[in-house]
MARTOR-176635 format. One record per residue: residue in one letter; y, z, x of N, C-alpha, C, O in turn. Coordinates in steps of 0.001 Angstrom, whole numbers. Atoms other than C-alpha are relative to their C-alpha. Layout:
<nodes>
+-----+---------+---------+---------+---------+---------+---------+---------+---------+---------+---------+---------+---------+
: res :     nc2 :     nc3 :     nc1 :    cac2 :    cac3 :    cac1 :     cc2 :     cc3 :     cc1 :     oc2 :     oc3 :     oc1 :
+-----+---------+---------+---------+---------+---------+---------+---------+---------+---------+---------+---------+---------+
:   a :       Y :       Z :       X :       Y :       Z :       X :       Y :       Z :       X :       Y :       Z :       X :
...
+-----+---------+---------+---------+---------+---------+---------+---------+---------+---------+---------+---------+---------+
</nodes>
This chain:
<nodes>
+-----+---------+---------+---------+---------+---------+---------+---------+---------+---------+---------+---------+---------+
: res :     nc2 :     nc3 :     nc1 :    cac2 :    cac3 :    cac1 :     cc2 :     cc3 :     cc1 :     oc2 :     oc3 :     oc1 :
+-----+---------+---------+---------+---------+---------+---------+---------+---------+---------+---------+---------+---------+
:   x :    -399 :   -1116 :     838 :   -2804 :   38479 :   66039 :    -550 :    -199 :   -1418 :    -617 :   -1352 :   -1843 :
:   x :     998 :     -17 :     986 :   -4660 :   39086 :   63043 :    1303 :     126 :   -1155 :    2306 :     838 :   -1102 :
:   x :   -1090 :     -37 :     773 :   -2696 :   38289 :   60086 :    -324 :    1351 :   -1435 :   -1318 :    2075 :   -1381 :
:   x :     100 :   -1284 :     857 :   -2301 :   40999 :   56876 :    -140 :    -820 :   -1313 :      -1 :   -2043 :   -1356 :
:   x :     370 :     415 :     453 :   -3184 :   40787 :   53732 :      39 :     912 :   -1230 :      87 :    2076 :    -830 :
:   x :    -715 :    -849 :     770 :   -2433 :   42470 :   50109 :   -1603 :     126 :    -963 :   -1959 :    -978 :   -1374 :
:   x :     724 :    -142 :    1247 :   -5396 :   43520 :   47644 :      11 :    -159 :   -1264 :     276 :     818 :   -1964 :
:   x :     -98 :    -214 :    1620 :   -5598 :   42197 :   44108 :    -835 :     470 :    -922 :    -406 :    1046 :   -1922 :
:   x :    1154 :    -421 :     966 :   -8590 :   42942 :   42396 :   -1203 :     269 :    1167 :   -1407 :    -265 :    2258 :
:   x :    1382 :    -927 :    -290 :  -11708 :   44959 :   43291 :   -1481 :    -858 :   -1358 :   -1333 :   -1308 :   -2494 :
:   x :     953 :     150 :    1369 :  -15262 :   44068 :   41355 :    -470 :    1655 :    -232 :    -368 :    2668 :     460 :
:   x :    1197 :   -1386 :     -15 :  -17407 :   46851 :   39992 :   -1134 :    -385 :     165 :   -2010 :     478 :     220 :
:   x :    1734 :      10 :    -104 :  -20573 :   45311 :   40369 :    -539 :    -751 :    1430 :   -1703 :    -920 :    1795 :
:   x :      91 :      77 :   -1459 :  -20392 :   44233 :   43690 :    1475 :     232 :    1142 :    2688 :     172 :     945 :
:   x :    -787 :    -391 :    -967 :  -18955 :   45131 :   46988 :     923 :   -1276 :      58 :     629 :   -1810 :    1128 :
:   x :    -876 :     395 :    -113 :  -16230 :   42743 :   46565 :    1602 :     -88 :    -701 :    2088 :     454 :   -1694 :
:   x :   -1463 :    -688 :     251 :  -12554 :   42290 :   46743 :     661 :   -1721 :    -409 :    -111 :   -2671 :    -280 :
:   x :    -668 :    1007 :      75 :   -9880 :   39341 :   45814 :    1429 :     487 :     683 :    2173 :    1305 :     142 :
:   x :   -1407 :    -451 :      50 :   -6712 :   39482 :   48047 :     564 :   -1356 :     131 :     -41 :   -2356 :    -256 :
:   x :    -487 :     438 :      94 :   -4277 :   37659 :   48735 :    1079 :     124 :    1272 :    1853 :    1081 :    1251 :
:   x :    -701 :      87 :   -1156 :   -2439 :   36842 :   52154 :    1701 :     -40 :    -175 :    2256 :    -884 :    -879 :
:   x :   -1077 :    -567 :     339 :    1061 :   38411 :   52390 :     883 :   -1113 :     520 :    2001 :    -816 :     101 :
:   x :    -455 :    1025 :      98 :    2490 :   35156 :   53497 :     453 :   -1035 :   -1001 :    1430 :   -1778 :   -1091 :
:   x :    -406 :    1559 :    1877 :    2085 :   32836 :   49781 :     -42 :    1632 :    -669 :     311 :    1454 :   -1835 :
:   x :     129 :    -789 :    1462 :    1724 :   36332 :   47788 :     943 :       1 :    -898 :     697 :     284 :   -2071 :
:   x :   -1389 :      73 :     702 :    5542 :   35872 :   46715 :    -195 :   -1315 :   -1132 :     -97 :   -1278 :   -2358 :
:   x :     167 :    1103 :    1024 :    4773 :   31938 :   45741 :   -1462 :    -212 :    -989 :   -1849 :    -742 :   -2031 :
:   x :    1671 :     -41 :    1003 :    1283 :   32397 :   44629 :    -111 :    1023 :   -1471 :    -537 :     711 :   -2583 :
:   x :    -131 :    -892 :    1516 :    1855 :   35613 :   42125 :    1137 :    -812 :    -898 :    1308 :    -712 :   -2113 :
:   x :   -1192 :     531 :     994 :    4715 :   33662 :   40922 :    -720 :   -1138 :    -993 :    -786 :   -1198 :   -2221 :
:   x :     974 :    1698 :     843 :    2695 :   30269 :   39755 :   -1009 :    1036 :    -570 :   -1333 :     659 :   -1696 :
:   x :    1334 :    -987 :    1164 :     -56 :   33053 :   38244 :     769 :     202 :   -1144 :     623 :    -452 :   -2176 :
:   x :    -431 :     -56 :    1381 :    2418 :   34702 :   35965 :    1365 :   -1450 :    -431 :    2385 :   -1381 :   -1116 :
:   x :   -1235 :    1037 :     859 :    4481 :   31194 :   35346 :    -193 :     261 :   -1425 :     777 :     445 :   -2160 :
:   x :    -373 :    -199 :    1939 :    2940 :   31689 :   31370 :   -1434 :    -110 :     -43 :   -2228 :    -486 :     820 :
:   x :    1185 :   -1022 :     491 :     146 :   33011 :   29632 :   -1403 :   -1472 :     273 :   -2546 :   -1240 :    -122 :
:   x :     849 :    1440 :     118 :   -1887 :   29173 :   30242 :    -345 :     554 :    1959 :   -1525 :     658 :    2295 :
:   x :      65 :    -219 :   -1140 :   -1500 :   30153 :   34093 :    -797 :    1479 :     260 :   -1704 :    1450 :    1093 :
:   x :     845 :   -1475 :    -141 :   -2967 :   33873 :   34095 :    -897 :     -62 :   -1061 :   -1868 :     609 :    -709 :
:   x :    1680 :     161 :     439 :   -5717 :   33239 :   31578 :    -740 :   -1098 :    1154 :   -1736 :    -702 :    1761 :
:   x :     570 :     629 :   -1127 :   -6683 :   30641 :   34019 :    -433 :     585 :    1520 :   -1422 :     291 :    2190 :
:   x :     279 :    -593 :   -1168 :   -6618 :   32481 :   36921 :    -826 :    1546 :     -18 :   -1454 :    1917 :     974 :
:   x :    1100 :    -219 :     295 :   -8440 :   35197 :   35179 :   -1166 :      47 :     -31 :   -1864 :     903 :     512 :
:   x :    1402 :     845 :     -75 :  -11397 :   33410 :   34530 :    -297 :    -232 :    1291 :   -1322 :     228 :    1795 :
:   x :     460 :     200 :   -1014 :  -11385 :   32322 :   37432 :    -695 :    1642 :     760 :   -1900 :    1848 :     900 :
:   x :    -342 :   -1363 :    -525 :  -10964 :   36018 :   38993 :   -1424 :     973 :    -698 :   -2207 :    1856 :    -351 :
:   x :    1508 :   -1005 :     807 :  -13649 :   37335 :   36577 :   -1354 :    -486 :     580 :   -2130 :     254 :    1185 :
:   x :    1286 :     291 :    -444 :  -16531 :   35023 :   37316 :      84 :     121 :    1791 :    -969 :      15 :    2420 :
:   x :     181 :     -26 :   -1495 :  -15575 :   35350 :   41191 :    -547 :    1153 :     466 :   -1436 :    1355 :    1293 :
:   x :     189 :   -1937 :    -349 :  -15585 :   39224 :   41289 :   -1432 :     910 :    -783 :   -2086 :    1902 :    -461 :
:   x :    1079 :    -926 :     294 :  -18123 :   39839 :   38738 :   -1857 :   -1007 :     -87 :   -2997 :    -597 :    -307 :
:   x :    1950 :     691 :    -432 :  -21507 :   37112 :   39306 :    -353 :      55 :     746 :     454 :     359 :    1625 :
:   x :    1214 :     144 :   -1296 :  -24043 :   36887 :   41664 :     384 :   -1290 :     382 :     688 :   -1158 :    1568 :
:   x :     -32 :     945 :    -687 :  -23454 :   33407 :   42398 :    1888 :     -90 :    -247 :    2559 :     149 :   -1250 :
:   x :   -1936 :    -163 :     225 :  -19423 :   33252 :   42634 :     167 :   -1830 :    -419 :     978 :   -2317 :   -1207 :
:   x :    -666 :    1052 :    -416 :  -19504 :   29738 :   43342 :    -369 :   -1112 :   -1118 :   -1534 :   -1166 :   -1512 :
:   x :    -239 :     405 :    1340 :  -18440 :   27134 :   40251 :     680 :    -968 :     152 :    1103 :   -1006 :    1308 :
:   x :    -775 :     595 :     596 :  -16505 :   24360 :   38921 :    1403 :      79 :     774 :    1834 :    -745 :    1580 :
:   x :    -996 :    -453 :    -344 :  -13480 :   26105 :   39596 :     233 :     664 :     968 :    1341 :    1163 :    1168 :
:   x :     147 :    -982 :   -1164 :  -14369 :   27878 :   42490 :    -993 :    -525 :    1215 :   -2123 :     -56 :    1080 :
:   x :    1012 :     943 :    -892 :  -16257 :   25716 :   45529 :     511 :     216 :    1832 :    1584 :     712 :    2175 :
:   x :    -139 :    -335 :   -1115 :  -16702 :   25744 :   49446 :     832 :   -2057 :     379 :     385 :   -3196 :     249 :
:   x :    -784 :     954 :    -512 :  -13986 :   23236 :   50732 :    -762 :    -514 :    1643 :    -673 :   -1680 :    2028 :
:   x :      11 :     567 :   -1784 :  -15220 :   22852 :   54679 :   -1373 :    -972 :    -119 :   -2089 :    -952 :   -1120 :
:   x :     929 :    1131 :    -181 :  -17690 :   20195 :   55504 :    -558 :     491 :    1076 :   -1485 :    -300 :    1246 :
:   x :    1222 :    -875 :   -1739 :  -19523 :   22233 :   59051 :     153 :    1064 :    -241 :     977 :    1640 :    -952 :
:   x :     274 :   -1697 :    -499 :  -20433 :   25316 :   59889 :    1313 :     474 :     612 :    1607 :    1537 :      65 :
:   x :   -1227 :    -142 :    -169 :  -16917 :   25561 :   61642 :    1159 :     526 :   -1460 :    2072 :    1286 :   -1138 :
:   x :    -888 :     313 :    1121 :  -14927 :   25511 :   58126 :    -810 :     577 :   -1078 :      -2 :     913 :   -1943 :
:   x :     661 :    -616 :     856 :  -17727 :   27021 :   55764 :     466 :     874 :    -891 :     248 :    1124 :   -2077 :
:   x :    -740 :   -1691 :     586 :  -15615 :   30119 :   55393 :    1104 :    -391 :    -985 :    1606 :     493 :   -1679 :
:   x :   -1000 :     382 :    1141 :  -13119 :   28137 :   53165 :    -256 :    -595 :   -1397 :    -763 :   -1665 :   -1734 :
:   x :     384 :     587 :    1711 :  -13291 :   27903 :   49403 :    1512 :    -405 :    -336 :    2497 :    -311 :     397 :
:   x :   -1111 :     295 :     436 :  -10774 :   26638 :   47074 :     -46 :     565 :   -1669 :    -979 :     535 :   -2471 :
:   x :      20 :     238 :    1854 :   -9658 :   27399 :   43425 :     692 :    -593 :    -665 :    1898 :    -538 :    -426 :
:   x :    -800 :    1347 :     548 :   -8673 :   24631 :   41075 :     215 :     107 :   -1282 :    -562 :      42 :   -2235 :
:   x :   -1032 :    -422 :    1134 :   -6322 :   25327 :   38720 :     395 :   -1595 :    -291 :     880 :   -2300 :     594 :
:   x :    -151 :    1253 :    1424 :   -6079 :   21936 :   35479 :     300 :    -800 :     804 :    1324 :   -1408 :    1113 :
:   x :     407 :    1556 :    -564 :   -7711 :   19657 :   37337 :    -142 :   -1147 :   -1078 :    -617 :    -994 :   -2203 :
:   x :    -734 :    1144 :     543 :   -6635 :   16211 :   36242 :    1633 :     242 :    -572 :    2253 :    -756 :    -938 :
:   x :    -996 :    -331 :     370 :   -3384 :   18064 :   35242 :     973 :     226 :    1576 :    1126 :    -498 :    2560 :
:   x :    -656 :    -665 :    -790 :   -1295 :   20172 :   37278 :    -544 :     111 :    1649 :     -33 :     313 :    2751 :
:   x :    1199 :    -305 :   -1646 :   -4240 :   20354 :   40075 :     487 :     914 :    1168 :     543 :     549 :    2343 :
:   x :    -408 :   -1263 :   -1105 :   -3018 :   23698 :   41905 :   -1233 :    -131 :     877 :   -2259 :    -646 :     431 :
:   x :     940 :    -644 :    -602 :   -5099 :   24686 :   44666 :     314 :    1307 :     500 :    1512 :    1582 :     561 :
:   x :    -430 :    -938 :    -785 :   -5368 :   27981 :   46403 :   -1490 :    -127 :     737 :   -2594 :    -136 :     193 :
:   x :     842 :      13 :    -795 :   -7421 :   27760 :   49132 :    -133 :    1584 :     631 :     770 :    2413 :     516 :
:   x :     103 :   -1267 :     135 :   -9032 :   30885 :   50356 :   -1228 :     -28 :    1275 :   -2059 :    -890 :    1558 :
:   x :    1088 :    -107 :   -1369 :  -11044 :   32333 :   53620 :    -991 :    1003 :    -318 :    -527 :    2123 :    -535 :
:   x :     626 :   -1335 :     423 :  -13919 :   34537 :   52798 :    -513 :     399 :    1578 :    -815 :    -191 :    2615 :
:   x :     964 :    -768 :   -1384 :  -15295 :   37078 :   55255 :    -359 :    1502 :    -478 :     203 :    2046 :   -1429 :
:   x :    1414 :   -1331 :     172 :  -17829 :   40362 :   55197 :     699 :     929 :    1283 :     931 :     352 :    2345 :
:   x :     -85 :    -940 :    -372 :  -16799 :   43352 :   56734 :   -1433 :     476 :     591 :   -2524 :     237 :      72 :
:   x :    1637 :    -575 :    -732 :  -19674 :   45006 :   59052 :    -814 :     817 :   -1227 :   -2029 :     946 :   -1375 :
:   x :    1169 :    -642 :    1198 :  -20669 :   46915 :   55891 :    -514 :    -394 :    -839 :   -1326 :     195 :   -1553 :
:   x :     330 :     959 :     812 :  -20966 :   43985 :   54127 :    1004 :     316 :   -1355 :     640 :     460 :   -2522 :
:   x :   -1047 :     211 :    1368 :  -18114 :   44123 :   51726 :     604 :   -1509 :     348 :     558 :   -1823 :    1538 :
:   x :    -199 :    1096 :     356 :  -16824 :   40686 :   50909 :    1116 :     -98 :    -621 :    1440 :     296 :   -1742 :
:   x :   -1639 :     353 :     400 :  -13425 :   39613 :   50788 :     535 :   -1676 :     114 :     330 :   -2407 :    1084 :
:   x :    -104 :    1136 :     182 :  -12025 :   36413 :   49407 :    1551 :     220 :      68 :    2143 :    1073 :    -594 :
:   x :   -1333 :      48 :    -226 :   -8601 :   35782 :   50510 :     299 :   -1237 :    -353 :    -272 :   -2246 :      63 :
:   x :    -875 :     616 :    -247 :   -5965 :   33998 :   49145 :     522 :    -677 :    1469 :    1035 :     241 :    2109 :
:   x :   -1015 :     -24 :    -752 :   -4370 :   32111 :   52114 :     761 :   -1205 :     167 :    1561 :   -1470 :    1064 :
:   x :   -1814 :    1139 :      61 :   -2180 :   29011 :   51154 :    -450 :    -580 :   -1151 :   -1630 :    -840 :   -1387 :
:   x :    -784 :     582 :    1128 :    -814 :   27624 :   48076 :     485 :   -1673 :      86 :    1466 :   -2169 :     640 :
:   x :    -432 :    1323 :     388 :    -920 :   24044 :   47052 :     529 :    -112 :   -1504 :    -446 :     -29 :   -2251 :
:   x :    -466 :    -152 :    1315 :    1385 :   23910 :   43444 :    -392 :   -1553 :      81 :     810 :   -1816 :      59 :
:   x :     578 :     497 :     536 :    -200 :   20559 :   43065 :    -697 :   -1275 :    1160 :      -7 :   -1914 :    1955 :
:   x :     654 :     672 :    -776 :   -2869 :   18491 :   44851 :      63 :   -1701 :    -439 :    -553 :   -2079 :   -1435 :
:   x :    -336 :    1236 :     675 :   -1774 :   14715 :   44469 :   -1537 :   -1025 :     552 :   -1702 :   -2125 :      24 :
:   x :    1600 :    1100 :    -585 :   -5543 :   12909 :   46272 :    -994 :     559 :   -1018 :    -820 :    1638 :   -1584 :
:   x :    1377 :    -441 :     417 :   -8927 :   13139 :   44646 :   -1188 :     671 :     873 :   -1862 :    1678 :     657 :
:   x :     685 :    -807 :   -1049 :  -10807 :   13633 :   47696 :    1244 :     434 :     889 :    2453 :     205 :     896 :
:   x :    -725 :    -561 :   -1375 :  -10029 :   15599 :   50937 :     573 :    -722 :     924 :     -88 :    -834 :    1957 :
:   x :    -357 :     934 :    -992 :   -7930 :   13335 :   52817 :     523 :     839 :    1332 :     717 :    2054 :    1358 :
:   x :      31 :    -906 :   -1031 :   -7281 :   14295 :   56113 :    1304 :    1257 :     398 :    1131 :    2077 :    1299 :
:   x :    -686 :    -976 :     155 :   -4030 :   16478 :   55514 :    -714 :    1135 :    -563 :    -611 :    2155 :     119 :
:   x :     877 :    -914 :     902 :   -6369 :   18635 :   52909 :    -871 :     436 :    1588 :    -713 :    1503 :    2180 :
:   x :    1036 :    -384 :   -1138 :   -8936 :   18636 :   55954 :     740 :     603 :     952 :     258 :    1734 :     895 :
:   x :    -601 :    -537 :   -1337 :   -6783 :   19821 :   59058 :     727 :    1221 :   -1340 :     491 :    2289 :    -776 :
:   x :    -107 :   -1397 :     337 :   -5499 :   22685 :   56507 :   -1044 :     788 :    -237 :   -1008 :    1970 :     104 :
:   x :    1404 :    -726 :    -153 :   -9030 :   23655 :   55803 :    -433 :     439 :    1444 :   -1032 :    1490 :    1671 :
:   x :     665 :    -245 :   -1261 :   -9803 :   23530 :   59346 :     815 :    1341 :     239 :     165 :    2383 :     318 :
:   x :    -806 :    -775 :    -523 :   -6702 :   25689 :   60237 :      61 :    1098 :    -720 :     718 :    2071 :    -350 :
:   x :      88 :   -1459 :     759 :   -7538 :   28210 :   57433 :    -864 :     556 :     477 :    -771 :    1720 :     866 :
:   x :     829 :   -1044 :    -953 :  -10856 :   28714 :   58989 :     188 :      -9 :    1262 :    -687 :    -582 :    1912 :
:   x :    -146 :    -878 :   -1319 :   -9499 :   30119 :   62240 :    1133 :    1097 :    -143 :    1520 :    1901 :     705 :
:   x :   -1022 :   -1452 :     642 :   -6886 :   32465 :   60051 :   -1474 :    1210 :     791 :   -2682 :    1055 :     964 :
:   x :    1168 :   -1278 :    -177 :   -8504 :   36137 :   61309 :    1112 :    1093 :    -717 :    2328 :    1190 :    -882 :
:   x :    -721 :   -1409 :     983 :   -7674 :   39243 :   59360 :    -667 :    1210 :      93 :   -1840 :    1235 :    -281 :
:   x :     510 :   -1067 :    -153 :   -8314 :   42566 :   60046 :    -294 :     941 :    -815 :     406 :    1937 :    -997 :
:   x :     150 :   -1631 :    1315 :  -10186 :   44811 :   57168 :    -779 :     736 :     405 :   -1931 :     830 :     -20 :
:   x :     927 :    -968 :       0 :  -11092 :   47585 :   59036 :     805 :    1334 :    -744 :     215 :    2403 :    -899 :
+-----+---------+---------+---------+---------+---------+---------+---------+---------+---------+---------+---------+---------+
</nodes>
């Protein structure tokens, strides 16, 4: 069953979207507006995702290690600090629109690398399916 999924932002300069999986959208919008340090951050982030040609950054990177897992990025919210993640599944619509989903909420990542808890949720994000027709 194809899970659902809430729209936050649209770009204008390309066919893409930012949502956000209706599962974390309760704990995930909440940690955005915790205070004005948390939504300028996620901003930025949100701006260079939706409006460059190359999305992918610093703050914004492909988590999976194969072709299996590819489809998962992450965004890293005050790294060496707080170290949020939100991990996220992208996928293309047949018309080629491009949607980056939210779909789980880490409020703070305690490893440096991917140890294998981090990895078996990556894996299990890419086989999330979502239906944007």
């Amino acid at each position: 069953m194809a899970r659902k999924f809430i729209l936050l932002k649209s770009s204008e300069k390309y066919p893409r979207h930012l949502c956000v999986d209706e599962g974390i959208a309760e704990d995930f919008l909440e940690f955005i507006e915790k205070d004005e340090k948390h939504r300028d951050k996620f901003k930025m982030i949100v701006d260079r995702i939706l409006n460059e040609a190359n999305i992918y950054f610093e703050l914004y990177s492909k988590e999976g290690s194969n072709a299996k897992t590819k489809s998962v990025t992450a965004m890293k919210f005050f790294k060496g600090g707080e170290n949020a993640r939100v991990y996220c599944k992208e996928i293309s619509s047949s018309e080629g629109t491009f949607y980056i989903i939210a779909a789980k909420f880490l409020p703070m990542k305690k490893v440096q690398k991917n140890d294998k808890k981090i990895q078996s949720l990556v894996k299990s994000i890419s086989h999330y399916e979502y239906d944007i027709t």
